[in-house]
N, C-alpha and C positions, 0 to 999 in steps of 0.2 A: 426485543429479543424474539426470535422465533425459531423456528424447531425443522429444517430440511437440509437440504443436498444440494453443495452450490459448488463447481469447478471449474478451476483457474489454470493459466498455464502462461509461458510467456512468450517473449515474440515469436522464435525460432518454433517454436512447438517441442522441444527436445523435450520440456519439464513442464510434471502437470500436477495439479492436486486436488484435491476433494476436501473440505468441509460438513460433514456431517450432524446434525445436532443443533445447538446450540451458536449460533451468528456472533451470540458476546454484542463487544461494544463496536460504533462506527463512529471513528471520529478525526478530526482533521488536527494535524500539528506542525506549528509554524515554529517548531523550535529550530535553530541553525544548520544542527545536522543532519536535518530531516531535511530540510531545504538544498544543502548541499549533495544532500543524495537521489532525492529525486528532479533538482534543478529546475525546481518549480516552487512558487510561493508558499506550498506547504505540504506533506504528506496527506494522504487523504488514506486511513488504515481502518483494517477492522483487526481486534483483539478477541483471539477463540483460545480455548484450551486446547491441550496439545492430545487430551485423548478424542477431542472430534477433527482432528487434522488428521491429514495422510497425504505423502506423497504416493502419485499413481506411477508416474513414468521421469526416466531423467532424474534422479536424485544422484547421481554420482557428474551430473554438468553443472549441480549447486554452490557456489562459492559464496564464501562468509568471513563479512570485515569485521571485528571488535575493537574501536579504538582505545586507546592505553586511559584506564586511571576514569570510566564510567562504566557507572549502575543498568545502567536500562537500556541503551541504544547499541545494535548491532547494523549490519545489512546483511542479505542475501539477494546474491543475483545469478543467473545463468551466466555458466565461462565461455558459453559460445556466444550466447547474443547481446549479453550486459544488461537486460531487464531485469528490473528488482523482484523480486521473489519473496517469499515467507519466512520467518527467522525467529529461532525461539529463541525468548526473552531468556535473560543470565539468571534470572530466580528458576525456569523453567518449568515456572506456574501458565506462561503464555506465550502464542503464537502471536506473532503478527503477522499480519495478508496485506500488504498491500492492495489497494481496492482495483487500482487501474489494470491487474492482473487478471482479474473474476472475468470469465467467460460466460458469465450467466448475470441476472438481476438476481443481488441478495435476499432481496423485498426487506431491504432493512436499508435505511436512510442516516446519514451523518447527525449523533445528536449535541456532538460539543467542538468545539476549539480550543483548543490546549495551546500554552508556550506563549499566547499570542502577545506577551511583552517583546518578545524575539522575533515579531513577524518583519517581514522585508518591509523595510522604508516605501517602496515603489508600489507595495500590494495595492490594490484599489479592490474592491467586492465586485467580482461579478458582475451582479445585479443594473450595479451604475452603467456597465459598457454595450456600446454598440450590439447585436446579436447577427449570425449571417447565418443560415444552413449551411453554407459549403463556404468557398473561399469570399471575401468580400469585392463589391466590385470595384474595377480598375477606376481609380482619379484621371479624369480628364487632362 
C-alpha cells in the first residue's frame, strides 16, 4: 500500500482520472472474463476505494458492461476509443483501475494471481520467453 496521486487516462485522451490516497491492492486475474475483456492472458488491475478515485475529464465518453446473473465483474471503457477504463464494483465498496490505463508508476507492484484455475491453456510466464526492447529481429 501507499499513500499518493497517480493518473490515468485512455487511449483517445477524452477520459482521465486520478487516484489519490491509498493504491489498495495490485493484482493480476486470469479469470475468463477478465481475459475476454482485455484479450489478453489476464487482467492486470489495481482495487481502490471509490472515495480516493475521481474522474478528471471525459466521464460522460464512459461506457459500462454488466453481464447478466454476476457478483463482481463489470467493464468500463471509453465510447470513443474502446480502452478499458475504471468500473465500480456492484457492492460499491471498490474501484477497479485497470493498471495498463495509469499514466504514471503507481510505485506499487502486482502482489497475487487470482482465478488462475481459468487461466488460458496457451499462457506461458513471461519470464521463460525471449525478451526484445523494440520489435524482434527479422528470420533470415
Amino acid at each position: 500500500m501507499t499513500d499518493h496521486e497517480v493518473k490515468g487516462s485512455c487511449l483517445c485522451r477524452k477520459v482521465s482520472y486520478v487516484i489519490r490516497g491509498d493504491l489498495g491492492i495490485f493484482q493480476y486475474c486470469h479469470c475468463s472474463r477478465c481475459r475476454k475483456f482485455t484479450g489478453s492472458a489476464f487482467a492486470a488491475n489495481l482495487l481502490v476505494s471509490p472515495a480516493d478515485f475521481q474522474w478528471l475529464t471525459g466521464e460522460s465518453y464512459v461506457g459500462r458492461y454488466t453481464p447478466g446473473g454476476v457478483r463482481h465483474f463489470a467493464t468500463g471503457f471509453c465510447k470513443v476509443c474502446g480502452s478499458s477504463l475504471p468500473w465500480l464494483a456492484q457492492s460499491g465498496k471498490t474501484v477497479v483501475i485497470p493498471a495498463g490505463t495509469l499514466d504514471e508508476d503507481p510505485q506499487i507492484r502486482p502482489i497475487q494471481n487470482i482465478y488462475c484455475a481459468s487461466q488460458a491453456v496457451w499462457y506461458t510466464q513471461p519470464g521463460f520467453l525471449p525478451e526484445h526492447d523494440e520489435l524482434p529481429p527479422k528470420k533470415p
